[in-house]
C-alpha positions in Angstrom: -27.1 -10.1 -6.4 -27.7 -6.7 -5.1 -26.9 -4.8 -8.2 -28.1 -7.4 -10.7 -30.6 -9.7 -9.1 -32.8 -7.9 -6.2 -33.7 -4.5 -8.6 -36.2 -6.7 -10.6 -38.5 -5.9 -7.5 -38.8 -2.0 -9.2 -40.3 -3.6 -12.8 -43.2 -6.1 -10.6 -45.6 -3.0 -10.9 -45.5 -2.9 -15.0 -45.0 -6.4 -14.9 -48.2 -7.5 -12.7 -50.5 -5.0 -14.8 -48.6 -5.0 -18.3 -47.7 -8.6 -18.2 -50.4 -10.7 -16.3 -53.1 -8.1 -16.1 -54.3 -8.2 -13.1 -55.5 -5.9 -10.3 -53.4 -3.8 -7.7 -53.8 -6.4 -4.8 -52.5 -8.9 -6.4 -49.7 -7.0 -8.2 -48.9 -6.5 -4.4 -49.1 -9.9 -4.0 -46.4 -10.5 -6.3 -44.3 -8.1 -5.2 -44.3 -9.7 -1.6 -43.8 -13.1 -2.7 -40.0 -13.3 -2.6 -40.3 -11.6 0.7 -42.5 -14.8 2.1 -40.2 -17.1 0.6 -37.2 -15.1 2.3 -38.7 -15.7 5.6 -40.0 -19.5 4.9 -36.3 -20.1 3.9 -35.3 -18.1 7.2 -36.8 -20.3 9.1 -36.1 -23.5 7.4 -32.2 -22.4 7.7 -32.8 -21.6 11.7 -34.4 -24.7 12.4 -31.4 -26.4 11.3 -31.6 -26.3 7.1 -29.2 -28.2 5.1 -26.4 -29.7 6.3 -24.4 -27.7 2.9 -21.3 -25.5 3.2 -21.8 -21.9 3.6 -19.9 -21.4 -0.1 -22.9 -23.8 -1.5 -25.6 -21.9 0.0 -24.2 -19.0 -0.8 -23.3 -19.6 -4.4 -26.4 -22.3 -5.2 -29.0 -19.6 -3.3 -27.9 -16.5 -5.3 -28.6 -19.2 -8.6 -31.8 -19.8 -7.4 -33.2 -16.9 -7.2 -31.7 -15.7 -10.3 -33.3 -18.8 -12.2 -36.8 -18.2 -10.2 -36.9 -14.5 -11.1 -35.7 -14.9 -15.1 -38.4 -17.1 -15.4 -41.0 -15.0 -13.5 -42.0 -13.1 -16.4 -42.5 -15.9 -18.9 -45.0 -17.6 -16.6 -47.9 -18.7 -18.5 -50.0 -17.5 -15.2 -49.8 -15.4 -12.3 -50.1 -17.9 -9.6 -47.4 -19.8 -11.1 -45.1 -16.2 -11.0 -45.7 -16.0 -7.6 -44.9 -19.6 -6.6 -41.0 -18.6 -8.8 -40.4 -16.1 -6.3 -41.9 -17.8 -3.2 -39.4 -20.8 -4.2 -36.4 -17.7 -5.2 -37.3 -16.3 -1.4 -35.1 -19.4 -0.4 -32.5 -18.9 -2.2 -32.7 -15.0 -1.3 -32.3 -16.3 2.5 -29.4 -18.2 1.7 -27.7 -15.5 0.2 -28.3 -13.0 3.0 -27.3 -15.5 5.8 -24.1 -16.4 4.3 -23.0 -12.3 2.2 -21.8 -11.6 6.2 -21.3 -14.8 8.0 -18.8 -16.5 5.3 -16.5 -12.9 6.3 -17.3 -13.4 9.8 -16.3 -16.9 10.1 -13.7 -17.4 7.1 -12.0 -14.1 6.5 -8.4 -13.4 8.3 -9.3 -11.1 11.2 -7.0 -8.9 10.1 -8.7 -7.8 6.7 -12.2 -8.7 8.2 -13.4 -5.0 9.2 -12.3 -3.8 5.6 -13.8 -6.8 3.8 -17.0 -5.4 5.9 -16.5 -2.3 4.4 -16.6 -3.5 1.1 -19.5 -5.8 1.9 -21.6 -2.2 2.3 -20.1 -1.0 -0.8 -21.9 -3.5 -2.6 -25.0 -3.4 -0.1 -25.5 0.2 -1.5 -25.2 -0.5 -5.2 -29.4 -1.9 -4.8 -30.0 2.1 -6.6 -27.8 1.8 -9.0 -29.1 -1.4 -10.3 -32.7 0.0 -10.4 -31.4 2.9 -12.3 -29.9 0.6 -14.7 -33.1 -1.9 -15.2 -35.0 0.9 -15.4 -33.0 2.2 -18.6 -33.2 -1.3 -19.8 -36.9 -1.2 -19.1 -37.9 2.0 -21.0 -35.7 0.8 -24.2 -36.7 -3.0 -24.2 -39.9 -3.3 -21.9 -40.4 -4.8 -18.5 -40.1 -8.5 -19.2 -36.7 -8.1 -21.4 -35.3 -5.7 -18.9 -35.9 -8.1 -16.0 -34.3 -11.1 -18.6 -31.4 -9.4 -19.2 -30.4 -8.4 -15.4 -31.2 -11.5 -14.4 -29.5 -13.5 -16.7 -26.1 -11.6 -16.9 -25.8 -11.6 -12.8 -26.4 -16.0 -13.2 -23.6 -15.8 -15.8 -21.6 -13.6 -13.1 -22.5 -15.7 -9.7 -21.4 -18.9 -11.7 -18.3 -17.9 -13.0 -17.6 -17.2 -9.3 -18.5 -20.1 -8.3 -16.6 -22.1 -10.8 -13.6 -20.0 -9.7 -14.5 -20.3 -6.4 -14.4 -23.9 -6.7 -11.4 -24.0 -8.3 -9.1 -21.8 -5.6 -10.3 -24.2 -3.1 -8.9 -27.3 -4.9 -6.0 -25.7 -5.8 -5.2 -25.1 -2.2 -6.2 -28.6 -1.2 -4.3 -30.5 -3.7 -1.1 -31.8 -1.9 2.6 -29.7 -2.6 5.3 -31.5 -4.2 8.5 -32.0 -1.3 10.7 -29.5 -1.8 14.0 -30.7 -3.4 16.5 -28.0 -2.2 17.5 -27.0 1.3 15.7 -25.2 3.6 16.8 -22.1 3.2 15.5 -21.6 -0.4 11.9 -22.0 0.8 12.1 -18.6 1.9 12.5 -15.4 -0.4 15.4 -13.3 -0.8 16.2 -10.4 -2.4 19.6 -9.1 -3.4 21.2 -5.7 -2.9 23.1 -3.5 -4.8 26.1 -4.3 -2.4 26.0 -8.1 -3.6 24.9 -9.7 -0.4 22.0 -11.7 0.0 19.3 -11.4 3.0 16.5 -12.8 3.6 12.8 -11.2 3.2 10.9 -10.6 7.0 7.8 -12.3 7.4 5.2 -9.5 7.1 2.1 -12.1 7.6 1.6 -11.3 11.2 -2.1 -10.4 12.2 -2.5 -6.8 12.4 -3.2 -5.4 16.3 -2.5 -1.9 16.2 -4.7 -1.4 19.0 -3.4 -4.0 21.2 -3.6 -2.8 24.7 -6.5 -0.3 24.2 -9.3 -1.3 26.3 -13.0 0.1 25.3 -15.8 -0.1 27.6 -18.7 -1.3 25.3 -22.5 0.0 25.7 -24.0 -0.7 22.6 -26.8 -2.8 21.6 -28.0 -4.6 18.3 -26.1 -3.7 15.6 -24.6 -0.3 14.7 -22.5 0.3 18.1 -21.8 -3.8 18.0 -20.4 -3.7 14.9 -18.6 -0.9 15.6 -16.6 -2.0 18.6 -16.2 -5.6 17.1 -13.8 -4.3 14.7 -12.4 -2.6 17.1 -11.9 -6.0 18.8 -10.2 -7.2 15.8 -7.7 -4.5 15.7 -6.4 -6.0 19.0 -8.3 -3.6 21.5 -9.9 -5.2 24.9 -13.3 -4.7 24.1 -15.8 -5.4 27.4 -19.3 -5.5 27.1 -21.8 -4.1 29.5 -25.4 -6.0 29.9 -28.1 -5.6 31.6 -27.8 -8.5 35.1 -30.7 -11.7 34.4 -31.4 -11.0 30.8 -28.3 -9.7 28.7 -27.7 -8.0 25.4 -31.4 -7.6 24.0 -29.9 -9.4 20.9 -29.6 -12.6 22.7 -33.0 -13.3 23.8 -34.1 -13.4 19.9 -35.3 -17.2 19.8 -38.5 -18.0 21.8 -37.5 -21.0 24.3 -33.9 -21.2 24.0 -32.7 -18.2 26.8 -29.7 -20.0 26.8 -28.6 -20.1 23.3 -27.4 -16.8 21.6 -28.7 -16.8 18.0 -26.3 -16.0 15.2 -27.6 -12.8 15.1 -25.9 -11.8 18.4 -22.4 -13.8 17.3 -21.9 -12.3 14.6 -21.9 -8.6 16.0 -20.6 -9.2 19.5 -17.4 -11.6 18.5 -13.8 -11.5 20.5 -15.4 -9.8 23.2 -15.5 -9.5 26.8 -19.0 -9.4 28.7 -19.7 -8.5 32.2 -23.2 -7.9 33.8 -23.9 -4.5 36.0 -27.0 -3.1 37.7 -26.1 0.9 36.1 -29.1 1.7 38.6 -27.5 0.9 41.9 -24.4 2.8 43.2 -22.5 -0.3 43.2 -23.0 -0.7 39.4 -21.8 2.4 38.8 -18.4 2.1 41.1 -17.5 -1.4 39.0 -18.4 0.4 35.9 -16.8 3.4 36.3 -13.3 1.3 37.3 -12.5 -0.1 33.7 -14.3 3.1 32.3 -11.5 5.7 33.8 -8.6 3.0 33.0 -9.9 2.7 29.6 -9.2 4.7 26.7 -12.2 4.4 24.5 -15.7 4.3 25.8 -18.4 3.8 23.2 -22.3 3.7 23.9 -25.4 4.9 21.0 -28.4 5.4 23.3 -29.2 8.8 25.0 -30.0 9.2 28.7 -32.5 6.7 29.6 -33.9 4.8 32.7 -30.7 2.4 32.8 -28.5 5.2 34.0 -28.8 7.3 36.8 -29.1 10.9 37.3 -25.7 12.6 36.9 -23.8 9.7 36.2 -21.4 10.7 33.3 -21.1 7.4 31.7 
């Protein structure tokens, strides 16, 4: 999606004035229409959405919005090109709820921070696939170019899917009893010696930072994210919010204070959280406890009003 599917947003310009002819505002118009559909879909998926499983939103979104934006350009009128990508804006929401939360929620924590890693990877390939529809657009024209991208990354999501699909039935369907003795259901290998010894079970989850404790005063995303994986490496990770109202990130939906949006989950996971007044001398004595016994302390503001003068926290 991100190197195949979201670039056709760099070919609406020659598209609105080459293809539809018509004027600047509304070129802009039709560049902003997935956008509107994104946040329709947003909000349709907030306020509860489909009852589907994040592999079918994720897989049947990123089709969508492929289909919506392949037939964009052979719309035989502009309003009906923008109503394509207002309807592909859904399918663009589904696809960017579910790129992180299927990791967050489905991937072994002990490959989760690298499979984050790799998520970025393919975040930042968005250039390269405008440098590539862009070659396709100066050879073949605007409306081919955007064909082409579009229809190669369906062809690519689907044959994920189907595979997708397949893995998951594969590991549902029930295992045929095992018709020798126990001890040849697990490996062994044989040494040069002769003798035979059984393989050590190397599937443990990974802690290499078990008993580590990091004192946490980040907010939003970037120091979140951050100490999360740390959290998943086994590390005591407490969190330090502001007494009455929180982490800013949970106060994101209007009339429920008491229900932490996804947003906040999915950065602030397998964590400890503790409230402290940093602007009383108190505040600063309970802090300051699990700050000297800990070995990492992480914060990503500067000095501000939340701390007091001279405090070295």
């Amino acid at each position: 999606m991100n190197l195949l599917g979201f670039c056709y947003s760099a070919l609406v310009a020659p598209l609105g004035r080459q293809v539809f002819m018509v004027s600047p505002t509304l070129t802009g118009l039709l560049a902003g229409a997935v956008s509107f559909g994104a946040l329709l879909g947003g909000l349709w998926l907030t306020g509860g959405g489909p009852r589907l499983s994040g592999r079918t939103l994720m897989v049947g979104g990123s089709l969508l919005f492929l289909v919506c934006v392949m037939l964009m350009p052979f719309a035989p009128s502009f309003s009906l090109a923008c109503t394509l990508l207002v309807i592909g804006g859904f399918g663009s929401a589904a696809f960017a709820n579910m790129q992180t939360s299927l990791i967050v929620l489905h991937a072994p924590p002990h490959i989760r921070s690298r499979l984050m890693g790799l998520l970025t990877v393919c975040i930042g390939m968005g250039p390269l696939g405008i440098l590539l529809i862009g070659t396709l657009a100066d050879r073949f024209g605007p409306l081919l170019a955007v064909d082409m991208m579009a229809s190669t990354g369906l062809v690519a999501v689907a044959a994920i899917g189907l595979v997708w699909r397949r893995n998951d039935r594969r590991q549902a369907a029930p295992r045929r009893p095992a018709l020798a003795t126990d001890d040849m259901s697990v490996p062994t290998f044989r040494k040069s010696c002769g003798r035979t010894t059984k393989m050590q079970d190397v599937s443990a989850d990974v802690q290499f930072l078990s008993g580590v404790r990091v004192v946490d005063f980040t907010q939003f995303e970037a120091g979140p994210s951050c100490t999360e994986s740390l959290a998943w490496l086994g590390a005591e990770v407490v969190k330090i919010e502001n007494p009455g109202v929180g982490d800013p990130g949970r106060r994101l939906r209007k009339g429920k204070p008491d229900d932490d949006p996804f947003y906040f989950q999915q950065f602030n996971a397998n964590k400890k959280s503790i409230t402290v007044n940093l602007k009383s001398p108190r505040g600063l004595q309970i802090v300051k406890g699990p700050a000297a016994q800990g070995r990492c302390l992480r914060r990503e503001h500067g000095a501000r009003h939340d701390r007091t003068p001279g405090s070295r926290l």
